[in-house]
C-alpha positions, 0 to 999 in steps of 0.5 A: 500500500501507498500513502502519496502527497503532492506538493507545489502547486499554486497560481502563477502567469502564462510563460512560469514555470512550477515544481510538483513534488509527490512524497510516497510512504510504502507499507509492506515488504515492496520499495518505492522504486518497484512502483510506476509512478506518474502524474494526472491532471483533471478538470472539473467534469472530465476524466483525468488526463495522462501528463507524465509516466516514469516507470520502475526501469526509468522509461518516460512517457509523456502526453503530446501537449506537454512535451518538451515543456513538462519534464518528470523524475523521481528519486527513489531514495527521497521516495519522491517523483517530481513534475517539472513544468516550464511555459506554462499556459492556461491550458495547464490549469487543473488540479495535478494528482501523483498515482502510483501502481505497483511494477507496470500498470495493466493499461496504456502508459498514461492511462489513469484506470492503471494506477491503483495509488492516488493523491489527493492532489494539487491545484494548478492554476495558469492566468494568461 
């Protein structure tokens, strides 16, 4: 089991930039790094949306609309996976959750319904 708390979200102008931070506390005999982790955002009233996937051997996957922007990496040792986000627009505007699922998840890579292990999120929010 997987307890995940983000941090880092927050207001900022069209161009900024922001760090997400997600923390995990692994109960059982699994680590940290044996899990895929990965970040969804979600607006009000539609499902979540796939940002960034780092899986247990390090391979990254990204949605289309923010690569090159978005960068993720985790550090196993501080239990954390992060979400750098750079030229920031107001189509970023969401609330970003950190999910977790034990080795690969069973669906596409940035495909919510994968990822047992969710927080509870933190609010992005872009003006333009």
């Amino acid at each position: 089991q997987v307890r995940l708390v983000e941090s880092g979200g927050g207001s900022v102008e069209a161009g900024g930039s922001l760090r997400l931070s997600c923390t995990g506390s692994v109960y059982g005999p699994t680590t940290f790094s044996t899990y895929t982790m990965g970040w969804f955002r979600q607006v009000t009233g539609k499902e979540y949306e796939g940002v960034a996937i780092i899986d247990d051997s390090g391979n990254i996957y990204y949605a289309d609309s923010v690569k090159g922007r978005f960068t993720i990496s985790r550090d196993n040792a501080r239990n954390t996976v992060y979400l750098q986000m750079n030229s920031l627009n107001s189509a970023d505007t969401a609330t970003y959750s950190c999910a977790a699922q034990y080795g690969r998840p069973g669906y596409g890579p940035l495909d919510y319904r994968g990822m047992g292990y969710w927080g509870r999120g933190t609010l992005v929010t872009v003006s333009s």
